[in-house]
N, C-alpha and C positions, 0 to 999 in steps of 0.2 A: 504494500500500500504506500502511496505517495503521500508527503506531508511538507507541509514550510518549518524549515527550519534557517536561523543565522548561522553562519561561518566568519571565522574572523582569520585573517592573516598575519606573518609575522609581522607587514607594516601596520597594523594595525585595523586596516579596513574593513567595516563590515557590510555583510550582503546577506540575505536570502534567497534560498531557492529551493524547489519543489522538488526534492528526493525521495529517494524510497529509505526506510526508518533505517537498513544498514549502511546506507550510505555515512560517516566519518569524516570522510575531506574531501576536496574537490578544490579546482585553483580559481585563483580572485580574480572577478569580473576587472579591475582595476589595476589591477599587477602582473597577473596570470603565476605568481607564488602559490603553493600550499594554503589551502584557507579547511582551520579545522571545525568540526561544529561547534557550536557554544548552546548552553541554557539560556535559554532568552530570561528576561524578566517580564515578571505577568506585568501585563498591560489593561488591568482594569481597575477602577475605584466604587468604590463601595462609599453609599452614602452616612455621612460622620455619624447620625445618633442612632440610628437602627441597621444599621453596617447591610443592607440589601442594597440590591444593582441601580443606582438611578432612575434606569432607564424601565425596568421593571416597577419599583415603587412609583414613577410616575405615572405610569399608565395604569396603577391603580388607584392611586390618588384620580385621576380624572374619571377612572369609570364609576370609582366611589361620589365622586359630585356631582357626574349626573345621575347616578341613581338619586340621590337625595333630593334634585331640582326636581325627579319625574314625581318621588311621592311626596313630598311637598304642593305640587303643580294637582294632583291628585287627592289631597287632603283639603283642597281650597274649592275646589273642582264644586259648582253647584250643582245638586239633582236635577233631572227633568219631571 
């Protein structure tokens, strides 16, 4: 199976590229040197007081207010 992973070389350069998970080294886009794999660092944040994904809690936040705006809208709502 293919996956992205970073390589870095001994000038220091780093690149990605879409290997197969045995893949180890391969040469720099930039130097054409050895470039060996590295761990990336995670790349996501977590929002500060409830440590959940942003992007997640926000789109609960929103579907949480309009729920509230329907049964609000609904609680006002005159009979016929």
């Amino acid at each position: 199976m293919r996956r992205m992973f970073e390589f870095v070389c001994t000038d220091n350069h780093i690149s990605e590229a879409l290997v197969d998970e045995s893949c180890r080294e391969l040469a720099c886009r930039a130097c054409g040197k050895p470039a060996t794999r590295i761990v990336s660092s995670v790349r996501s944040k977590l929002e500060g007081i409830t440590g959940a994904f942003p992007g997640a809690y926000d789109a609960w936040e929103r579907k949480r207010s309009e729920k509230l705006k329907q049964e609000r809208k609904a609680s006002y709502a005159v009979p016929e």
